[in-house]
N, C-alpha and C positions, 0 to 999 in steps of 0.2 A: 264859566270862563269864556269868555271872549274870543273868537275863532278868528277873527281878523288879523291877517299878515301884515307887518308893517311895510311900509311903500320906503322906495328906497329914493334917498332926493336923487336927481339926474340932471345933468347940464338942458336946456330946452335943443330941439335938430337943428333950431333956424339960429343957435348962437354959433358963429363965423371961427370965434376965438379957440373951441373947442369943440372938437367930434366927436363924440364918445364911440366907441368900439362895438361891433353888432355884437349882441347879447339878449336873453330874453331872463329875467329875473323870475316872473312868473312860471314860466316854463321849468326849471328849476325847481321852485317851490314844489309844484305839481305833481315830481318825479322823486323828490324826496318825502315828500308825505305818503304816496302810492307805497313807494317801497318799504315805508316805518310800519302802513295796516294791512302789508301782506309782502312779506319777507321773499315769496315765490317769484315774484313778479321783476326779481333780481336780474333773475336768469335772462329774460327778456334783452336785458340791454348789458350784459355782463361782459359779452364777446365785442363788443367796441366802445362802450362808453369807459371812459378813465377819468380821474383824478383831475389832471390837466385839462380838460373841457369845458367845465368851470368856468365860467366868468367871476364872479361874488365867490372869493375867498374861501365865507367861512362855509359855504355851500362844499364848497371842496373837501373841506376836514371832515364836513360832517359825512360826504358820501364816502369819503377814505374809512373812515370808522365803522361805517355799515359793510363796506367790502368786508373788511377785517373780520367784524363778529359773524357774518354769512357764509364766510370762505373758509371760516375756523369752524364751521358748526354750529354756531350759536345763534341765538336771536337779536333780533335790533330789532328796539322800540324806545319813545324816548325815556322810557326809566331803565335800561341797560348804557343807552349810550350817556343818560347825565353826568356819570361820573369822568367820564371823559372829557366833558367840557365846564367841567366845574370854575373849571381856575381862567376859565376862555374870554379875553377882554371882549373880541370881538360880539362873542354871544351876550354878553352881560347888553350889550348896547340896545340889543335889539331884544330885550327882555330876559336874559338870563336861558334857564330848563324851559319855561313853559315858551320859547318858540318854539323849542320841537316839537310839543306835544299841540302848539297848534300846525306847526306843518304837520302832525297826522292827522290834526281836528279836520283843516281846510281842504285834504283829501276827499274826492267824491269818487274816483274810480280809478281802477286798477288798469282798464283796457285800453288806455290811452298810454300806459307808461313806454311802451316801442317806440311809439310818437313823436313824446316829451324826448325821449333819450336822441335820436335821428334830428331831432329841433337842436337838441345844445350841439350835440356833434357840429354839424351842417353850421351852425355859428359859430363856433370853437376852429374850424378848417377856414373861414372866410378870415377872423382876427389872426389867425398864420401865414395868408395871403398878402394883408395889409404889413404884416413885418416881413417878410420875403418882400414885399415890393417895396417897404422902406430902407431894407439891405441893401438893396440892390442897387437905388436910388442913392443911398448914401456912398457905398462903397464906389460909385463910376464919380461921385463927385470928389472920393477926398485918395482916389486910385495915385498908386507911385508908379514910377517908371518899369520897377518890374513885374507889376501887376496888370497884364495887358488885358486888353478887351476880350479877347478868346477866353482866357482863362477864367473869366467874371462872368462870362456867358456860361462854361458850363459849369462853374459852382450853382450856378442860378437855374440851371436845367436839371440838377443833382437835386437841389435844394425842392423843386416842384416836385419833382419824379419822388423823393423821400415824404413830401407832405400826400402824394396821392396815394401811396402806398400805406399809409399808418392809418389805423384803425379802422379800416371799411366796417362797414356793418350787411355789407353780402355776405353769402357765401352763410357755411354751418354743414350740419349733417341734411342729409335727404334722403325718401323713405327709399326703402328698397325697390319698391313697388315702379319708382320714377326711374331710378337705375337701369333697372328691368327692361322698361319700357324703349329707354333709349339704347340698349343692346339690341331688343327687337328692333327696332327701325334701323340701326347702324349693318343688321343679318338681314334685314329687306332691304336696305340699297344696294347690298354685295351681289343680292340674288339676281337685281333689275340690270346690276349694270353689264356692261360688257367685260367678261374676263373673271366674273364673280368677287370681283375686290372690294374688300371693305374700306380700304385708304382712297389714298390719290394715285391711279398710277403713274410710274414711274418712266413707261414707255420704253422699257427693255424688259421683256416677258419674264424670261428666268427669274428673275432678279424680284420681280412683281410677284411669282407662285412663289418661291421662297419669304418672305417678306408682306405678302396679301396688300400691299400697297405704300404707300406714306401714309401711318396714322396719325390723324390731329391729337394735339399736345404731347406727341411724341419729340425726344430730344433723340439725332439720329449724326453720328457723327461717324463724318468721313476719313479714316487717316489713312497717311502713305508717306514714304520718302516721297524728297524732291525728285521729279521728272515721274513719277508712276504715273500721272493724269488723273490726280483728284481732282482738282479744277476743271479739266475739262469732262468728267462725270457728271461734279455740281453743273454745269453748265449746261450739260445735253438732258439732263431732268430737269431743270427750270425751264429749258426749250420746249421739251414733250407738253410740261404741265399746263406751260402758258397758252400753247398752241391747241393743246384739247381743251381751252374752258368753254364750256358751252353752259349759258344760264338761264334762268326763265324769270321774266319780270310781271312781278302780278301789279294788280290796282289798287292794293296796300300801299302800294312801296316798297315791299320787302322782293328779296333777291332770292330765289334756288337754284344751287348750282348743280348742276346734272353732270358735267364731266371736268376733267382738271380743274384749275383753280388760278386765282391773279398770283401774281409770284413777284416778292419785294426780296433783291438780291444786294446783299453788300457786299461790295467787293473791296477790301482793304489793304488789296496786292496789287490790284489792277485798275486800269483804269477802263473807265466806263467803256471808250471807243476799244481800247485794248477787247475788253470782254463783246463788246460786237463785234470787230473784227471776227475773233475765233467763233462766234455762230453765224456767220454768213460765210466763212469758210466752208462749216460742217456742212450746212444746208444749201451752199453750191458748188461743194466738194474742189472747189478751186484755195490749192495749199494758203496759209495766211501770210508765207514769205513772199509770195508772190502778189498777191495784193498790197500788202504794203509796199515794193516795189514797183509796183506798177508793170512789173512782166509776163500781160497774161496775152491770150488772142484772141480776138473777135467770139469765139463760141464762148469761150472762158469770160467773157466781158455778159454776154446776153445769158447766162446762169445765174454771174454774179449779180444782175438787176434784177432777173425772176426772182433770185435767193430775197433781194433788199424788199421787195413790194410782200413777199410770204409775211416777211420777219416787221414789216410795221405795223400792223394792228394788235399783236399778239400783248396779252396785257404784262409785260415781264416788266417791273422798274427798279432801275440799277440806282444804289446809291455810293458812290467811289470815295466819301470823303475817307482821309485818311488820318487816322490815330484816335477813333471812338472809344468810347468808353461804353459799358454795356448800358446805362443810365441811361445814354444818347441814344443809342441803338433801337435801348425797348421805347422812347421815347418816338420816334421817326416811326417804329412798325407800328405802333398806336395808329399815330396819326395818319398813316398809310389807308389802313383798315377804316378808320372812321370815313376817308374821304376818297376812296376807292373801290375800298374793299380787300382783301386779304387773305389766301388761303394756304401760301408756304414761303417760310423765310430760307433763303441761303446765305452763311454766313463762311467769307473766304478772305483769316483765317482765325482761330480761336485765338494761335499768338499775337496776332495782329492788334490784340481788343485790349483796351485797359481796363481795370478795375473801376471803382468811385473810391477810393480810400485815397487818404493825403501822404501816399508816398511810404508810409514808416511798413506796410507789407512785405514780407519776401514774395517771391514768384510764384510761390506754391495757394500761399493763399487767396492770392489777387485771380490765380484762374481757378480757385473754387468759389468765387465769388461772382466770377465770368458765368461759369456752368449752371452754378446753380441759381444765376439773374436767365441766363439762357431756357432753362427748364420751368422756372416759375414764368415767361413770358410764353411761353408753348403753351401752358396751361391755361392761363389769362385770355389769352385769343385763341383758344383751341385749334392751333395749325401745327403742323409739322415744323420743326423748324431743324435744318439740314445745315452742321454745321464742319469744318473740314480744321485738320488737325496736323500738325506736323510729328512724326516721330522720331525718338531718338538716335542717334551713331550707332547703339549697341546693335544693333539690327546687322550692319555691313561688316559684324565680328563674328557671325554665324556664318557656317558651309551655307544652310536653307536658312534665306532670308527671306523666308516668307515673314509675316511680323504677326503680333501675339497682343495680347492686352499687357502685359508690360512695357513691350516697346514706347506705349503712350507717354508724351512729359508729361506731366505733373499728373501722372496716371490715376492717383487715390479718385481725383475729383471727377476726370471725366469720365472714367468709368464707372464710378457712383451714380452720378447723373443719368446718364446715357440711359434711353429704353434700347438702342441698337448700336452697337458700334461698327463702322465696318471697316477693312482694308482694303485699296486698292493696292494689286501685285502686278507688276510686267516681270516674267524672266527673261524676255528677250532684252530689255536693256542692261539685265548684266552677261548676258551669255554673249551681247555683242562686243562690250568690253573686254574678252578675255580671246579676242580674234591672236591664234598663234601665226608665226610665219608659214606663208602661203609654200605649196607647194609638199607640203611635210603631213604624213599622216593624222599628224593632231588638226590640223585644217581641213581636211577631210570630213574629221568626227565631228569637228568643229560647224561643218557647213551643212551636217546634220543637223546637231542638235538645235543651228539657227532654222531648218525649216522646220521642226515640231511647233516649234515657242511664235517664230513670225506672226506678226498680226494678232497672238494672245493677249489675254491679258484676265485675273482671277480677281472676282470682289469676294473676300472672306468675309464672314458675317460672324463676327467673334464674340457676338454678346445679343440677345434678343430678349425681351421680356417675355413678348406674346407670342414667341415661335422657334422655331429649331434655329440650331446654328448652321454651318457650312459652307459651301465654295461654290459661286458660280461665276462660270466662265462665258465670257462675253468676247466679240470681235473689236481690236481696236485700231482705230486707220492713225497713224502718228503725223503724218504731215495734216492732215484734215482735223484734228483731234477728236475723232469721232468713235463715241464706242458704241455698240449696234449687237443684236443678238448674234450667235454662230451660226452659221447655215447647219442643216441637217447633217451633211457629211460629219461636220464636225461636231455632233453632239454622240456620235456612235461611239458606244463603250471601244476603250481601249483596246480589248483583245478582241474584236472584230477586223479582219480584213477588206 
């Protein structure tokens, strides 16, 4: 029997009238004969190659059918699979049974099949390229009135981000042995650095020993009622982190970062200038009413310029567009990292973010779709990413509003997600709330219990994967919005005078 494959005809590259589509036929052949004389050799390319990667049809059927009898326990070879293609016009064409049995004849080796499989992939994602770019081409041409250009962009941003993400052929199990390894280096930079942290620190100590840092591919969210000063937490740790990077550039080209990290902040509340203002505040402690105003004096002028000349080199980049979708988001922090570099996302706020679904969602599911695109992009670029949360009413129906993992909206998902959740708490902002008429015992008690709480403020740490839970308290300047460790005084146990 004759081992020769037949040739498939094919448009010539130099005819004008027709393209044909990148493909390798051969490539194909190669991969299904390998897998017909050694069934093992499956597994190799099992975890990304599909059905749909295909170019030639019946090449498709036929590897759907090997799946089938491999994934069911059975053998494939071409006397199990003929009866399958008995009745198969397509096969009859190109010889009927004995093609298969010479795609196993024309097979020479088995150690190529990764190869062969990473070949059709890699051509199978460029022929999705050319239809995404003919969509897209078609759709701005034959676009209606309510179909505006924003919206064509990010179907087409969706559309990329969904073809990047389907079938990689990274990624798999790895040995222990490399696990291992990268524990031991991650307990020897803890040991090198300063403060013994295995993350990123955060630049408010407490918070850093509780915590051992920001871990990379950590999902770490911040919640709080409005006015606690989540925002200006995320803010004053994206300040810290940016402000400590310190890196080492070798003659590779590759990058070591020895301390903090570039820091890519979206801000989906604020606007970018809004969010410098409040760190040139903090860091020239001159209030931010007053700078926008423009009511400061002479000293208060020559801080605020020292603060501006600290805070321009620092690698922090804000992105303020507003109404992302998390597609967009992980799409921006990619490119962040590939053309900067990258080492923690803050994202302000999770309600702020939209899903990538066409709308027919409830709320619930569109922020498990946020969290969980949030967590798998933590992963992806192994950074921290610090994201802030709003909680619900029921919180201001409690005596103690301190807040809880319930409080959270659409709590099933973030809390799922989450390697750390935290709380910020001020009780000076409700105990200043509840100021009685002056002059009356109760304003008395009252003007006690505002100096205990004054200038407090408590990050709970309500959920941690890799560590205790608990409360630390932190100093927080409200006109500056600056939150700073406590002085010693204040860290002395309670029942100490």
């Amino acid at each position: 029997m004759e081992n020769t494959l037949p040739v498939y005809d094919e448009p010539q590259s130099g005819d004008d009238e027709y393209r044909v589509a990148p493909h390798n036929i051969e490539a194909e052949q190669a991969l299904l004969g390998a897998i017909l004389i050694n069934n093992d050799s499956f597994d190799r390319i099992a975890s990304f190659l599909e059905v749909a990667h295909f170019y030639e049809p019946l090449h498709a059927r036929i590897f759907e059918a090997v799946s089938k009898l491999i994934s069911g326990g059975h053998i494939a070879t071409p006397v199990t699979l003929k009866s399958y293609f008995d009745q198969d016009e397509a096969l009859q064409e190109v010889g009927g049974a004995q093609y298969l049995a010479r795609l196993a004849g024309a097979a020479t080796t088995i150690i190529n099949v990764a190869e062969y499989g990473r070949t059709i992939y890699d051509l199978a994602v460029r022929r999705d390229l050319i239809r995404v770019g003919e969509e897209i081409h078609n759709r701005a041409f034959d676009a209606t009135v309510d179909d505006p250009p924003s919206a064509q962009i990010m179907d087409a941003e969706q559309s990329l981000y969904s073809l990047a993400e389907k079938g990689k052929y990274e990624g798999g199990f790895q040995s222990f042995s490399d696990s291992m390894r990268t524990a031991v280096d991650m307990a020897a930079q803890a040991y090198e650095r300063d403060g013994g942290l295995s993350g990123i620190s955060s630049g408010l100590r407490d918070l850093d020993e509780q915590m051992g840092g920001l871990q990379p591919s950590d999902l770490i969210i911040v919640a709080g009622r409005p006015s606690m000063g989540k925002t200006a937490l995320a803010t004053n740790i994206a300040f810290n982190v940016a402000k400590n990077y310190k890196a080492e550039h070798h003659t590779d080209g590759t990058v070591e970062v020895k301390d903090g990290a570039i820091v890519g902040f979206f801000s989906l509340e604020m606007s970018a200038e809004q969010l410098a203002t409040r760190l040139l505040a903090e860091q020239s402690r001159v209030p931010s009413g007053k700078i926008r105003r423009g009511k400061i004096d002479e000293n208060e002028w020559h801080q605020f310029v020292d603060a501006s000349r600290e805070l321009e080199g620092i690698p922090l980049y804000i992105d303020d567009t507003g109404g992302l979708n998390i597609a967009s988001l992980s799409a921006r922090a990619r490119k962040l990292k590939r053309q900067r570099g990258l080492g923690l996302i803050v994202v302000d706020y999770i309600q702020l973010l939209a899903g990538t679904g066409k709308g027919n969602e409830n709320r619930v599911q569109e922020v498990t779709q946020i969290t969980t695109g949030l967590k798998a992009l933590a992963k992806e670029l192994n950074v921290p990413i610090m994201a802030l949360s709003q909680l619900s009413r029921q919180v201001e129906s409690r005596d103690d509003k301190r807040p809880q993992l319930s409080d959270l909206r659409e709590s099933g998902s973030i809390e799922q997600d989450a390697d750390v959740v935290t709380f910020v708490y001020r009780e000076e902002y409700y105990v200043s709330r509840r100021e009685p008429s002056e002059g009356t015992p109760e304003h008395l008690q009252w003007q006690t219990d505002m100096e205990n709480v004054f200038g407090k403020a408590e990050v709970i740490i309500g959920k941690q994967r890799h560590g205790p839970t608990g409360t630390v308290r932190l100093q927080f300047e409200a006109e500056i919005t600056r939150f700073s460790d406590l002085a010693d005084g204040d860290r002395l146990p309670d029942y100490m005078e």
